[in-house]
Each structure stands twice: as C-alpha cells, then as structure tokens.
mmCIF file of the N, C-alpha and C atoms, coordinates in Angstrom:
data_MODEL
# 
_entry.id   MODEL 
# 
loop_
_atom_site.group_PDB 
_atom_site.id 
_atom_site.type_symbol 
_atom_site.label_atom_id 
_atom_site.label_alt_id 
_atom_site.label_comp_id 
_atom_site.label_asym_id 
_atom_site.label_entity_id 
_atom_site.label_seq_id 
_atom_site.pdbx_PDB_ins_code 
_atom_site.Cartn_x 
_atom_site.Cartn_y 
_atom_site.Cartn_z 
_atom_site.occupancy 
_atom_site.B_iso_or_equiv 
_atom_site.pdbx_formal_charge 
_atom_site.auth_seq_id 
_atom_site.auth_comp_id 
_atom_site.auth_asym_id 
_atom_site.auth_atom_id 
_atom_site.pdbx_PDB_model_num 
ATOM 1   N N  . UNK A 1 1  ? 8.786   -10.100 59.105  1.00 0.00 ? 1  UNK A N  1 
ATOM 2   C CA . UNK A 1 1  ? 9.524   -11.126 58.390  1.00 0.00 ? 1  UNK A CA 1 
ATOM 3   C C  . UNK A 1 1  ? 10.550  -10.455 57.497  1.00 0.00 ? 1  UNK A C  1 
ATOM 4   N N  . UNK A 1 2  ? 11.750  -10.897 57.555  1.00 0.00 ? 2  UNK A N  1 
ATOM 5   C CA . UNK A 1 2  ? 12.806  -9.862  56.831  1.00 0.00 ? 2  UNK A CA 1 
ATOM 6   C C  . UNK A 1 2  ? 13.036  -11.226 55.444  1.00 0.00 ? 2  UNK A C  1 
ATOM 7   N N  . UNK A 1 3  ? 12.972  -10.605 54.657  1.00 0.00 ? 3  UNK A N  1 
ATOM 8   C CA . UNK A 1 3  ? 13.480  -11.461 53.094  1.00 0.00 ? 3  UNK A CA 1 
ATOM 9   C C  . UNK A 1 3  ? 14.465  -10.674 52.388  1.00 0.00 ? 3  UNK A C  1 
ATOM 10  N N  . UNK A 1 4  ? 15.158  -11.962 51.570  1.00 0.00 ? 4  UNK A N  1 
ATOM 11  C CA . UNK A 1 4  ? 16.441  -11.912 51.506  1.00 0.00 ? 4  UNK A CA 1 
ATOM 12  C C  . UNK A 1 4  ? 16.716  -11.298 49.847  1.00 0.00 ? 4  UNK A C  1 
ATOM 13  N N  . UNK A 1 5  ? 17.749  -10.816 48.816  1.00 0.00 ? 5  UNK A N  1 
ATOM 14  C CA . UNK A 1 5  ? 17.349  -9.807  47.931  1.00 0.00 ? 5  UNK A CA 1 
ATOM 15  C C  . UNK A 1 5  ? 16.793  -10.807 47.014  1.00 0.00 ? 5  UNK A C  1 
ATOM 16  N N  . UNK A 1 6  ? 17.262  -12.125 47.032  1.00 0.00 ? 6  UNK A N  1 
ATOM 17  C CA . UNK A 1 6  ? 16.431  -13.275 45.903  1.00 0.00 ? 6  UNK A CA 1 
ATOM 18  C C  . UNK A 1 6  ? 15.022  -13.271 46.313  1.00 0.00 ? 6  UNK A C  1 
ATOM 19  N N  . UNK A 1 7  ? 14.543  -13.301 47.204  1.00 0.00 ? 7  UNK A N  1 
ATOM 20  C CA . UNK A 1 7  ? 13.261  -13.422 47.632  1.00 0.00 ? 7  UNK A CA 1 
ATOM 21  C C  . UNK A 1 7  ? 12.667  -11.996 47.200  1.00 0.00 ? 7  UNK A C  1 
ATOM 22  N N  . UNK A 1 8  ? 12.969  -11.061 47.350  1.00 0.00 ? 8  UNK A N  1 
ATOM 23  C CA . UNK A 1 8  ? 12.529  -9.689  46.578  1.00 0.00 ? 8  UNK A CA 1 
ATOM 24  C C  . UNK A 1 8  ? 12.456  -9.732  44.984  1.00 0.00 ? 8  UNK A C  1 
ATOM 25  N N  . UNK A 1 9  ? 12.742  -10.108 44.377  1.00 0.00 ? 9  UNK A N  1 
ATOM 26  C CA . UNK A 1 9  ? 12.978  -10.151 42.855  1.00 0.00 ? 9  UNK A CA 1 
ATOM 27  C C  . UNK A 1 9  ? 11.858  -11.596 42.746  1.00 0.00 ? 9  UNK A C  1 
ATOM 28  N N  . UNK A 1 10 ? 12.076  -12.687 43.104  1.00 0.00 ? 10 UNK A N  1 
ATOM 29  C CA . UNK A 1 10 ? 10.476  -13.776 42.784  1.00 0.00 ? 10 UNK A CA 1 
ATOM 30  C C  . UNK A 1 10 ? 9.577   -12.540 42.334  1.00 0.00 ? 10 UNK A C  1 
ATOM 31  N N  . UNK A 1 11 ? 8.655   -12.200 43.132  1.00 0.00 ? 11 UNK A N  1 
ATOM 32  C CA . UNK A 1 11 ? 7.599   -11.960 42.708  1.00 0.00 ? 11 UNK A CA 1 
ATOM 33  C C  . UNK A 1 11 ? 7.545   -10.671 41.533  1.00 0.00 ? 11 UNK A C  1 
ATOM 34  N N  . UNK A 1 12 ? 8.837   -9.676  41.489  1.00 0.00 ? 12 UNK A N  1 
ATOM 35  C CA . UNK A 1 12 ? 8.834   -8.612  40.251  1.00 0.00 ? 12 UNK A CA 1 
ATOM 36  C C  . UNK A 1 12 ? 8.903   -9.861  39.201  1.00 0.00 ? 12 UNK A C  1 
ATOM 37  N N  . UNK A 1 13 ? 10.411  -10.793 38.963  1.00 0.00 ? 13 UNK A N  1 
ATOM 38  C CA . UNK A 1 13 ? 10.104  -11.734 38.027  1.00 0.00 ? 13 UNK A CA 1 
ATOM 39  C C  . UNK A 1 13 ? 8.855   -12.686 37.722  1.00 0.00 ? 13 UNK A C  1 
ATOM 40  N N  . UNK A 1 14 ? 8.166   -13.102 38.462  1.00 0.00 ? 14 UNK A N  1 
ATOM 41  C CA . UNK A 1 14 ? 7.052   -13.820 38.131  1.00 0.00 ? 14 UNK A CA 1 
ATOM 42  C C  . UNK A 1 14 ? 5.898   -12.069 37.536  1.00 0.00 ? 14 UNK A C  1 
ATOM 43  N N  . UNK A 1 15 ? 5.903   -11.200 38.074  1.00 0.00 ? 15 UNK A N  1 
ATOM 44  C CA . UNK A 1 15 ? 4.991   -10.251 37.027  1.00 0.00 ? 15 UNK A CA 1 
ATOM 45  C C  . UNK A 1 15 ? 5.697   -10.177 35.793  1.00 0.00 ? 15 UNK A C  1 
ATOM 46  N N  . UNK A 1 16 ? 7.141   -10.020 35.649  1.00 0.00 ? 16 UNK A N  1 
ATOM 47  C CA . UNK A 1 16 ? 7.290   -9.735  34.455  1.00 0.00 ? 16 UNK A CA 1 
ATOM 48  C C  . UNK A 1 16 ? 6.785   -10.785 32.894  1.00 0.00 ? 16 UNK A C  1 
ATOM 49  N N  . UNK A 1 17 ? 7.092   -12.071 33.720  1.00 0.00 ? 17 UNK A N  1 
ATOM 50  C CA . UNK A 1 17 ? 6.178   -13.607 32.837  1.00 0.00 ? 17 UNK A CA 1 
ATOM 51  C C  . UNK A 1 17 ? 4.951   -13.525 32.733  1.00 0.00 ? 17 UNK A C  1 
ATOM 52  N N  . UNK A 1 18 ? 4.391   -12.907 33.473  1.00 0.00 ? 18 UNK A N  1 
ATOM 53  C CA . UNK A 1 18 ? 2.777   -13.014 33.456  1.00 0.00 ? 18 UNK A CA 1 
ATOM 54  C C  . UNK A 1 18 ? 2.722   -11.539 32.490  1.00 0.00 ? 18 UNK A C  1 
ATOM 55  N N  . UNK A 1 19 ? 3.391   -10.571 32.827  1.00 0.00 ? 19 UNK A N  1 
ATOM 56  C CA . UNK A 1 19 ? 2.767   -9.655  31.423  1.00 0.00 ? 19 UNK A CA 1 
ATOM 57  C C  . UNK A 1 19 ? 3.370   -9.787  30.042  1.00 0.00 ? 19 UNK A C  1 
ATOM 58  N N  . UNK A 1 20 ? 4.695   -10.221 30.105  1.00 0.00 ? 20 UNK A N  1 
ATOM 59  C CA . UNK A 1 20 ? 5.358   -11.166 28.787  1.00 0.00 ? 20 UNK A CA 1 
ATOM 60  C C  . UNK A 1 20 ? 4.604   -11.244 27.701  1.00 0.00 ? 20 UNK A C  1 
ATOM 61  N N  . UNK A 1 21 ? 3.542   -12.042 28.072  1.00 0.00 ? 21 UNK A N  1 
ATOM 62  C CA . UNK A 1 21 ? 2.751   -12.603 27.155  1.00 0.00 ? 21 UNK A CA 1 
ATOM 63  C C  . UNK A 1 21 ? 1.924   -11.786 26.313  1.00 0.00 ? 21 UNK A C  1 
ATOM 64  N N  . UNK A 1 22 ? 1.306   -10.947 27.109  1.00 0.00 ? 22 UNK A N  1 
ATOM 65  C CA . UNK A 1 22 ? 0.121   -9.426  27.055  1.00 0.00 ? 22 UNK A CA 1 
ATOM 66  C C  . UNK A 1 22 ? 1.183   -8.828  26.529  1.00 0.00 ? 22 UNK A C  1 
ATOM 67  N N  . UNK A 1 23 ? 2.548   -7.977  26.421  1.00 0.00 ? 23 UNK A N  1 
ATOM 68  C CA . UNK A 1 23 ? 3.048   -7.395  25.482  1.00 0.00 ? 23 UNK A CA 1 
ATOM 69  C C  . UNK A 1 23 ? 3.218   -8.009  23.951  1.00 0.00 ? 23 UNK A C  1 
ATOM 70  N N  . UNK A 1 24 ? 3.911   -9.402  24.111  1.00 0.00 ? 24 UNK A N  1 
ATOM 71  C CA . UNK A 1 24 ? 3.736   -9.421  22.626  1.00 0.00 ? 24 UNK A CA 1 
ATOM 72  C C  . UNK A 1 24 ? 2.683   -9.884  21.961  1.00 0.00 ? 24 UNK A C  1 
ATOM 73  N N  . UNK A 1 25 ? 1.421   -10.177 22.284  1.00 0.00 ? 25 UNK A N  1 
ATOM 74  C CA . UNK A 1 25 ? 0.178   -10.345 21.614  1.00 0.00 ? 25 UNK A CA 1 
ATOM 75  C C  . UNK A 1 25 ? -0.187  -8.725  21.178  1.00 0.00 ? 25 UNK A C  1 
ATOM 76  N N  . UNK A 1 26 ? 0.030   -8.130  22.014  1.00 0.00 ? 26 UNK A N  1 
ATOM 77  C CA . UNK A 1 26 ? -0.380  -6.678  21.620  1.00 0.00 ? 26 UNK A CA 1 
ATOM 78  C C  . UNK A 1 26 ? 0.778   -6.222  20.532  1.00 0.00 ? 26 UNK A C  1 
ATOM 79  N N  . UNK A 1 27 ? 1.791   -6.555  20.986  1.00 0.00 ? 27 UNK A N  1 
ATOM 80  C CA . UNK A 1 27 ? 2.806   -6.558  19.352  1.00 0.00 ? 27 UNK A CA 1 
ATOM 81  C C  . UNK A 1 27 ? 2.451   -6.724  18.370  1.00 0.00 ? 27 UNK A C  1 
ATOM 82  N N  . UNK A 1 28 ? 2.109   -8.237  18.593  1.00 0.00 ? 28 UNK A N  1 
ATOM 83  C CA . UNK A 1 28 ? 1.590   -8.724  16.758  1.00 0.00 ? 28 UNK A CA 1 
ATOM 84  C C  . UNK A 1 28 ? 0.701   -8.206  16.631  1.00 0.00 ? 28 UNK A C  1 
ATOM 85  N N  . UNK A 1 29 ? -0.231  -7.723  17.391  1.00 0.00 ? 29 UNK A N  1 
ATOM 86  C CA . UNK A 1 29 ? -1.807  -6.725  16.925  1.00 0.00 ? 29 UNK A CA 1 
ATOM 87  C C  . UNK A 1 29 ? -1.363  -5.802  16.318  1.00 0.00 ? 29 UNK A C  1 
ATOM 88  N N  . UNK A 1 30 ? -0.448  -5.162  17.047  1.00 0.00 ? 30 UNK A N  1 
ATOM 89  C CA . UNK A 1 30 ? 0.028   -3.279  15.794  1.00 0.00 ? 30 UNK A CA 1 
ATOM 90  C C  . UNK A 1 30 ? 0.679   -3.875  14.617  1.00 0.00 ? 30 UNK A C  1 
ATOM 91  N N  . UNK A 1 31 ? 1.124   -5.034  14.633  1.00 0.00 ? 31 UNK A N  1 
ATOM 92  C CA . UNK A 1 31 ? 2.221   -5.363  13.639  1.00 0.00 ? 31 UNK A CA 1 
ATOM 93  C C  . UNK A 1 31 ? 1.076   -5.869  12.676  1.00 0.00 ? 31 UNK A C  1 
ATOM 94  N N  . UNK A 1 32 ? -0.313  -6.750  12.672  1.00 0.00 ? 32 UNK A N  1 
ATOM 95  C CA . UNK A 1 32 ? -1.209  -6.771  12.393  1.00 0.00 ? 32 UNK A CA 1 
ATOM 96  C C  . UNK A 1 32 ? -1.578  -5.976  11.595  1.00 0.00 ? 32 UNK A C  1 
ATOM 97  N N  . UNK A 1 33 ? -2.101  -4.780  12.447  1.00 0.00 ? 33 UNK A N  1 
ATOM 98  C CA . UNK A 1 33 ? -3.044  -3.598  12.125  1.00 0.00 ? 33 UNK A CA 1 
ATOM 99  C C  . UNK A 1 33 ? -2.453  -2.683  10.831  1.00 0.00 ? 33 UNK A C  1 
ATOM 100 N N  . UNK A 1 34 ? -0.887  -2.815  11.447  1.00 0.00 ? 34 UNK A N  1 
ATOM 101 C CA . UNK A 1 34 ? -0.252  -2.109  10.469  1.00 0.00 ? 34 UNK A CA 1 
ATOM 102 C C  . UNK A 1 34 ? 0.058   -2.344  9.061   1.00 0.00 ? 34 UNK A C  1 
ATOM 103 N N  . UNK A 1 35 ? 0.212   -3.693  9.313   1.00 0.00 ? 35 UNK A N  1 
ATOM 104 C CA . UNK A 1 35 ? -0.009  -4.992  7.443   1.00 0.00 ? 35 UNK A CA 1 
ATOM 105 C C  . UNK A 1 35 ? -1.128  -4.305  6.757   1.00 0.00 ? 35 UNK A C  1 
ATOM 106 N N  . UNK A 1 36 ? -2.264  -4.550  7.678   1.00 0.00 ? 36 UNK A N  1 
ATOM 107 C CA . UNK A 1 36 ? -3.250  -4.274  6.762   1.00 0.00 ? 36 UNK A CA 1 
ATOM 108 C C  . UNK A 1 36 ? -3.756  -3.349  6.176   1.00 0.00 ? 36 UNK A C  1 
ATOM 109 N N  . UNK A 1 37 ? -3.214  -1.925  6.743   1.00 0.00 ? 37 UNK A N  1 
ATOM 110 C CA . UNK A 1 37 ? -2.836  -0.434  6.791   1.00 0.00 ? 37 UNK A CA 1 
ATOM 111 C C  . UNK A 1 37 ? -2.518  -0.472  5.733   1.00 0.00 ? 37 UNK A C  1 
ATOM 112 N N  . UNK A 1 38 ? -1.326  -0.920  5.370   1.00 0.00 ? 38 UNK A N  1 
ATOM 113 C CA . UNK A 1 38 ? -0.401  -0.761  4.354   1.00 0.00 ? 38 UNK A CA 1 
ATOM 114 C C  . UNK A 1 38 ? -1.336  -1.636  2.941   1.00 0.00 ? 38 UNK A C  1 
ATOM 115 N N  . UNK A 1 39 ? -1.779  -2.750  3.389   1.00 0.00 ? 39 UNK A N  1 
ATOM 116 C CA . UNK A 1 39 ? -2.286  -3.772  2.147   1.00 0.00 ? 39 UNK A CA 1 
ATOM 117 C C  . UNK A 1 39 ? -3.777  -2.865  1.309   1.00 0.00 ? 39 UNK A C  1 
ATOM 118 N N  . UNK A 1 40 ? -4.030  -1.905  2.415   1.00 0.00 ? 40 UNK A N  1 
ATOM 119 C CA . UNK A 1 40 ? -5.177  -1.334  1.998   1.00 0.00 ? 40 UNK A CA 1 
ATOM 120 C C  . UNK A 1 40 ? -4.734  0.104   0.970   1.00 0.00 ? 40 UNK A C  1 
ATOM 121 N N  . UNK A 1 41 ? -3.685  0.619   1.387   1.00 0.00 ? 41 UNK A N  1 
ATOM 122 C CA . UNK A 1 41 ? -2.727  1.872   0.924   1.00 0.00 ? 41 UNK A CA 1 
ATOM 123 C C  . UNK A 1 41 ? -2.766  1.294   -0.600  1.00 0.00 ? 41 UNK A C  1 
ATOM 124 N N  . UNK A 1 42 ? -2.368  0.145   -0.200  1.00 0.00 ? 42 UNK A N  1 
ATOM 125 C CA . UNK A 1 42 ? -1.693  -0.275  -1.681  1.00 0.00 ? 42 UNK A CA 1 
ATOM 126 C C  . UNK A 1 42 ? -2.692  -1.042  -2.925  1.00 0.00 ? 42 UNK A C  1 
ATOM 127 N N  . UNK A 1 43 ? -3.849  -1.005  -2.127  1.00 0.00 ? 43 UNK A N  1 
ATOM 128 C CA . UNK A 1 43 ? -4.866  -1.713  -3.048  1.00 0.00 ? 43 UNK A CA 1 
ATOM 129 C C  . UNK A 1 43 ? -5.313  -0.057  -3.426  1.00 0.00 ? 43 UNK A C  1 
ATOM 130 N N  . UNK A 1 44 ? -5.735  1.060   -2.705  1.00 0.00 ? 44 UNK A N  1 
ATOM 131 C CA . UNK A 1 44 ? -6.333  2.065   -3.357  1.00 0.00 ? 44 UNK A CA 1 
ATOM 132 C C  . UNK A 1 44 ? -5.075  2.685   -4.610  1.00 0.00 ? 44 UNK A C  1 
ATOM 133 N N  . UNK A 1 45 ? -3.536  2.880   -3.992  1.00 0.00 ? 45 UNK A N  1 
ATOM 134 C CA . UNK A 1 45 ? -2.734  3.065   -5.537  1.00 0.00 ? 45 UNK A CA 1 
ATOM 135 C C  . UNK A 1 45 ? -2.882  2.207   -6.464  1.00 0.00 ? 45 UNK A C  1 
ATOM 136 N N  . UNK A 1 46 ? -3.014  0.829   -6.523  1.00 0.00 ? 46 UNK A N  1 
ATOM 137 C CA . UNK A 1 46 ? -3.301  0.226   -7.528  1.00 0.00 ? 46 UNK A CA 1 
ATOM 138 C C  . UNK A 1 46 ? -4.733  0.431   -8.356  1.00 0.00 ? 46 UNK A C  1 
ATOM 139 N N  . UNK A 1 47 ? -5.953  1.158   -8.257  1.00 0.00 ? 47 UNK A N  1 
ATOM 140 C CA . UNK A 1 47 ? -6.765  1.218   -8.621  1.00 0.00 ? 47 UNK A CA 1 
ATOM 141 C C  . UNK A 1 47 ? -6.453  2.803   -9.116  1.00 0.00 ? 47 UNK A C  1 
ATOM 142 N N  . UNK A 1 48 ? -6.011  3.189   -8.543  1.00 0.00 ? 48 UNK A N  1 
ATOM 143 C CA . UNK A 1 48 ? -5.649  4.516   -9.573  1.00 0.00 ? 48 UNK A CA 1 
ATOM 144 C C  . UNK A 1 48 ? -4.508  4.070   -10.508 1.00 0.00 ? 48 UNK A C  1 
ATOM 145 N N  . UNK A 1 49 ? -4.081  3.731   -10.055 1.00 0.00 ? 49 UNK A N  1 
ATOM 146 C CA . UNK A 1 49 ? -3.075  3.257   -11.414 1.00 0.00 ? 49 UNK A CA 1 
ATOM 147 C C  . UNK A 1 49 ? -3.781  2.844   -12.389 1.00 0.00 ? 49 UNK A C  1 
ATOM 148 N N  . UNK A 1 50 ? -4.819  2.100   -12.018 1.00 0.00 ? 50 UNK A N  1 
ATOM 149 C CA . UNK A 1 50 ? -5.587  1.547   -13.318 1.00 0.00 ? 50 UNK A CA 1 
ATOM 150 C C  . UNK A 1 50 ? -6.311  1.900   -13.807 1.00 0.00 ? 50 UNK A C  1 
ATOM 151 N N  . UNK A 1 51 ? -6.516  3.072   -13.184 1.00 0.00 ? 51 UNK A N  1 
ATOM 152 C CA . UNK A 1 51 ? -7.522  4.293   -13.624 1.00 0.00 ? 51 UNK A CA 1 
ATOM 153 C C  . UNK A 1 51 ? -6.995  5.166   -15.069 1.00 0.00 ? 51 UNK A C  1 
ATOM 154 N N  . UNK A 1 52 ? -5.451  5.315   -14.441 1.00 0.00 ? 52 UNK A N  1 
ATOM 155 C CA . UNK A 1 52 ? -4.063  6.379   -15.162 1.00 0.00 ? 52 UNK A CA 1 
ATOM 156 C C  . UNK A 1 52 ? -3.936  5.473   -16.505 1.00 0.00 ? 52 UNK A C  1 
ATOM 157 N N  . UNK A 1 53 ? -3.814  4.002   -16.589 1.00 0.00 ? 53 UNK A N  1 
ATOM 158 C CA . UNK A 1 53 ? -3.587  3.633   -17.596 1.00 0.00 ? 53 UNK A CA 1 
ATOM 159 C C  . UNK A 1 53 ? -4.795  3.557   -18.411 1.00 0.00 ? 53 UNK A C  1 
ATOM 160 N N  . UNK A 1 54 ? -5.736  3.291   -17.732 1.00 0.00 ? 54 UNK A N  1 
ATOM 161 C CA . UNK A 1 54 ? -6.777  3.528   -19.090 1.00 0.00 ? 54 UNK A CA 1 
ATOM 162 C C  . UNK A 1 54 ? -6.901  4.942   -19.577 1.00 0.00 ? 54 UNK A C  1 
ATOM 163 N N  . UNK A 1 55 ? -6.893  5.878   -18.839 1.00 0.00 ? 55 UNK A N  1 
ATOM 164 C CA . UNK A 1 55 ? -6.993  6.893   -19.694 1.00 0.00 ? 55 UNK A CA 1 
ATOM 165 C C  . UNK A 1 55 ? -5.682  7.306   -20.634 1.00 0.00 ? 55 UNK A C  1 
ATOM 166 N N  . UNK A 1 56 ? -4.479  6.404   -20.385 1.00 0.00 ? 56 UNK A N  1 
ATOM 167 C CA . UNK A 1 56 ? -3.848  6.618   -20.972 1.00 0.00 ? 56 UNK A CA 1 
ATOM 168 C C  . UNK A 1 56 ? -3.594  6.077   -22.549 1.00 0.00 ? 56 UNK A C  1 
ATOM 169 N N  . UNK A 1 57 ? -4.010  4.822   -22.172 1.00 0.00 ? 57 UNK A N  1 
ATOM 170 C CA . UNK A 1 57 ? -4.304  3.977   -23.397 1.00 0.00 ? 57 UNK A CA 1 
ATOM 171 C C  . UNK A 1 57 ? -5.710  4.766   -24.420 1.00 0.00 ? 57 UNK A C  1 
ATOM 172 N N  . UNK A 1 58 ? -6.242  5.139   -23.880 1.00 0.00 ? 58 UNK A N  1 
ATOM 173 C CA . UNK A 1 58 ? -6.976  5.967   -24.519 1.00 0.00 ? 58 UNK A CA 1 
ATOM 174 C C  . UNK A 1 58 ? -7.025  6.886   -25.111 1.00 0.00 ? 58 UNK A C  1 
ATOM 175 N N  . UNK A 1 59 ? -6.025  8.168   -24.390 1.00 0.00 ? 59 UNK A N  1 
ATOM 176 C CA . UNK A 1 59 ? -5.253  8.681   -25.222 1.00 0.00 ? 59 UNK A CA 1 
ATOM 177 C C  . UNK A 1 59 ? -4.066  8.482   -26.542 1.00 0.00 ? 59 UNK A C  1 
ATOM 178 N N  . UNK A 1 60 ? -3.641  7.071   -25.847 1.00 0.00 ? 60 UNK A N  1 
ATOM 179 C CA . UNK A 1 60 ? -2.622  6.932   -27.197 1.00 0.00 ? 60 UNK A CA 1 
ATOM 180 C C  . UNK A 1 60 ? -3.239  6.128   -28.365 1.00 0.00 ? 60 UNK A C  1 
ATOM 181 N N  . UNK A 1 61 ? -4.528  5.848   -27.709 1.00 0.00 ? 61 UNK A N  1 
ATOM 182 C CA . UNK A 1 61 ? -5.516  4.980   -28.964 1.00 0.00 ? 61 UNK A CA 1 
ATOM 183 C C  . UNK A 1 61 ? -6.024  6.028   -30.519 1.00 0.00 ? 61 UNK A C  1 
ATOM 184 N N  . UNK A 1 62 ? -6.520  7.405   -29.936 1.00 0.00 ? 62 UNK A N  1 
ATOM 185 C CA . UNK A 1 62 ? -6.738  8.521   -30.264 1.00 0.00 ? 62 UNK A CA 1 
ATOM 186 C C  . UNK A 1 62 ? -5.545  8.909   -31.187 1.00 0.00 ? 62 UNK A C  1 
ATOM 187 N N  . UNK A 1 63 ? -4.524  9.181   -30.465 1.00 0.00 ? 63 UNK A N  1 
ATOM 188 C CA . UNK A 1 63 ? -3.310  10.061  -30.919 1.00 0.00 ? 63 UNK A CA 1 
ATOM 189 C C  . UNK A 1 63 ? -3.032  8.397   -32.494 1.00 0.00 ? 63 UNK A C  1 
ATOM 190 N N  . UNK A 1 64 ? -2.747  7.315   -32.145 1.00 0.00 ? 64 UNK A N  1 
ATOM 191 C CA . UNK A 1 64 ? -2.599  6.574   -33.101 1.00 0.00 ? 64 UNK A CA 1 
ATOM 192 C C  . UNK A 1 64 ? -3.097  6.352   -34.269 1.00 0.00 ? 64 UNK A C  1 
ATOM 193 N N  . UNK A 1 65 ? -4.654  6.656   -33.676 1.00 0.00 ? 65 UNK A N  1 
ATOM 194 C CA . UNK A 1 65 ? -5.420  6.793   -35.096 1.00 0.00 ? 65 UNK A CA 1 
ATOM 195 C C  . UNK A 1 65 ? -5.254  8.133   -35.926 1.00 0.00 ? 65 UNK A C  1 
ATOM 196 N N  . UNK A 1 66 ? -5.137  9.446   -35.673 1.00 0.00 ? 66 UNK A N  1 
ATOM 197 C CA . UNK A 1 66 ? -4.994  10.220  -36.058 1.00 0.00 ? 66 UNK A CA 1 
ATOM 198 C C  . UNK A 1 66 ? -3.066  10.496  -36.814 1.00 0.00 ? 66 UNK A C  1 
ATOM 199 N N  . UNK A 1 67 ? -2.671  9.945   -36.456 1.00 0.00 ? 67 UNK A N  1 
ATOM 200 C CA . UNK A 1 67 ? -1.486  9.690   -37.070 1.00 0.00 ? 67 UNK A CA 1 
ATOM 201 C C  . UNK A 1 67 ? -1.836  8.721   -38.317 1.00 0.00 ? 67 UNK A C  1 
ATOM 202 N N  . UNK A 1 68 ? -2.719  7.716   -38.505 1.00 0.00 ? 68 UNK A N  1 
ATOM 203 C CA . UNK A 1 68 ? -2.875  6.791   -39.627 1.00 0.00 ? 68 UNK A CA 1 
ATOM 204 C C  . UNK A 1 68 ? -3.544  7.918   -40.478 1.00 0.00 ? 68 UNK A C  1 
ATOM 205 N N  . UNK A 1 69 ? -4.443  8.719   -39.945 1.00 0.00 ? 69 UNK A N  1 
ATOM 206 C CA . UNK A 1 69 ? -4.816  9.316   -40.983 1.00 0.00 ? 69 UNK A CA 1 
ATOM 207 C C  . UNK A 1 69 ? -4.022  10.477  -42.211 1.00 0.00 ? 69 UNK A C  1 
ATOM 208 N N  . UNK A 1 70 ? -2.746  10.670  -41.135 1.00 0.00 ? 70 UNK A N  1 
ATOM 209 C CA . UNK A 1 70 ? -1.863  11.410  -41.888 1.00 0.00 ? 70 UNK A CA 1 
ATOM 210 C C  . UNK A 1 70 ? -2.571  13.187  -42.636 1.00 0.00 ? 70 UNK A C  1 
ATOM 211 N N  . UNK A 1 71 ? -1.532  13.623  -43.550 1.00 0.00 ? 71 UNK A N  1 
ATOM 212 C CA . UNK A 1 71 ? -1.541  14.731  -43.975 1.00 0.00 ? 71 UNK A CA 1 
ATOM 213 C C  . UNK A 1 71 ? -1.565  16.436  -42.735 1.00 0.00 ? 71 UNK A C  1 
ATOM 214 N N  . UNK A 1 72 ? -0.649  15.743  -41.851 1.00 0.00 ? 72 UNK A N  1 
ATOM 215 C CA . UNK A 1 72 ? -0.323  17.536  -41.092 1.00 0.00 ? 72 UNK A CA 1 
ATOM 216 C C  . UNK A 1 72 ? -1.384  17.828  -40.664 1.00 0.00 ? 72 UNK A C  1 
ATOM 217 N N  . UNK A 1 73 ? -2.541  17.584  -40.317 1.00 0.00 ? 73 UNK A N  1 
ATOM 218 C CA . UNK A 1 73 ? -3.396  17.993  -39.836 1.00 0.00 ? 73 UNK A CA 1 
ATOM 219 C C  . UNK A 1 73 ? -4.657  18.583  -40.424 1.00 0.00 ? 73 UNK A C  1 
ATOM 220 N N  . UNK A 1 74 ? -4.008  18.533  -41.922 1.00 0.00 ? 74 UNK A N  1 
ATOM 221 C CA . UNK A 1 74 ? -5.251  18.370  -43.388 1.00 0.00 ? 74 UNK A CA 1 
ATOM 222 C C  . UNK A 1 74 ? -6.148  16.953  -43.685 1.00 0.00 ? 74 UNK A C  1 
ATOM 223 N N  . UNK A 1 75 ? -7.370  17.172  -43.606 1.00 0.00 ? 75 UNK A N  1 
ATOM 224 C CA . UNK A 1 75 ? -7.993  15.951  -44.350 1.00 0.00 ? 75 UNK A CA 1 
ATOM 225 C C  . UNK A 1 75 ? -7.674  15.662  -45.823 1.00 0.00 ? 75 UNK A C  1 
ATOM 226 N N  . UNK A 1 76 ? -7.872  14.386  -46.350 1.00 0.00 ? 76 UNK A N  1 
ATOM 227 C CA . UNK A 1 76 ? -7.206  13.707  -47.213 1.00 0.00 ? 76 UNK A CA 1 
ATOM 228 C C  . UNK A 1 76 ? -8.322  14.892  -48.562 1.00 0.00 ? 76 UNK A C  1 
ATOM 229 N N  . UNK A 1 77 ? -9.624  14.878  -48.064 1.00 0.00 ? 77 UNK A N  1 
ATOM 230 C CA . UNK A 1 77 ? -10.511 15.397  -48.901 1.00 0.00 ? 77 UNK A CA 1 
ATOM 231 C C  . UNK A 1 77 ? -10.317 16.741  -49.416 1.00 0.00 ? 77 UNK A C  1 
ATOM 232 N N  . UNK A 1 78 ? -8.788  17.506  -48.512 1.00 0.00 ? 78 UNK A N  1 
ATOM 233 C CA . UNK A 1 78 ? -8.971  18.762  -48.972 1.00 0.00 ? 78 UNK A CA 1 
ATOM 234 C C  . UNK A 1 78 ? -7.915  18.920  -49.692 1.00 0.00 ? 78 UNK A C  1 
ATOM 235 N N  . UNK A 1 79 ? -7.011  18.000  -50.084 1.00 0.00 ? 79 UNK A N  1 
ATOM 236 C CA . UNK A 1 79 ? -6.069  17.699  -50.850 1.00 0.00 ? 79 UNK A CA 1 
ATOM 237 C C  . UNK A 1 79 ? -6.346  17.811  -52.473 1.00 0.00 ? 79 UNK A C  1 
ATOM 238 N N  . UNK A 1 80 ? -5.527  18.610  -52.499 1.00 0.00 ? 80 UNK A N  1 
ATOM 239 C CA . UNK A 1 80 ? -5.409  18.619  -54.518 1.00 0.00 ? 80 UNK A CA 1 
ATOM 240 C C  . UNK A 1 80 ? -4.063  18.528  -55.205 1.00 0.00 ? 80 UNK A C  1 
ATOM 241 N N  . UNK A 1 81 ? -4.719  17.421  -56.291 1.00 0.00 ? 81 UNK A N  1 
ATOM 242 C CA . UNK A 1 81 ? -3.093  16.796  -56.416 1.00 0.00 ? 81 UNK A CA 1 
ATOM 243 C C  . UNK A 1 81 ? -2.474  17.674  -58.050 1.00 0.00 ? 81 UNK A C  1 
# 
C-alpha cells in the first residue's frame, strides 16, 4: 500500500498529542518540586536569621546596660570625689 506524505505525518502528529500532555504535567512537577526547593531554602535562612537577631539583640541589650552604668569602665564604687 503506498501512502501519500499527509498520510505519513497523521500518525507522528497524533503521537506528538498523545505525549503533549505527559510533557507538560511533568513540567509543572519540576516547576513544582522546584517551588518547594526554594520555599524550604528560604524557611531554613529565615530561622537563622532569627537565630542572628536574637543573639544580636542580646548583645546590644548587654552593651546598653553597661553604657547606663557609665564611668570608662570604672565602677561608680571606686570613685572618689
């Protein structure tokens, strides 16, 4: 049976519709996978961040009080007036 070049191309075009579908589901899966990649990246920097600021606030809690107490690094008690 000899077929004609339209008749050659039907059936490549009908595979290409039938896997169509199977590529972009598998698209949105990496595109998926990869969101959540990233949403997870960004939840562990945010917990160090919040790690960085408390110890930072902590430090400047320290450094603040010791500034109220004043005198250069002399206690008030060793002061003579």
């Amino acid at each position: 049976m000899f077929l004609s070049g339209w008749e050659k191309l039907v059936p490549s075009r009908l595979a290409a519709r039938v896997a169509a579908p199977g590529r972009e589901i598998a698209a949105f899966r990496k595109l998926i996978l990869q969101g959540m990649r990233m949403i997870n990246s960004l939840a562990v920097s945010w917990r160090e961040l919040q790690a960085s600021q408390r110890k930072t606030e902590a430090m400047l809690q320290v450094f603040i009080t010791s500034m109220t107490r004043g005198g250069k690094g002399h206690s008030k008690a060793s002061r003579q007036f």
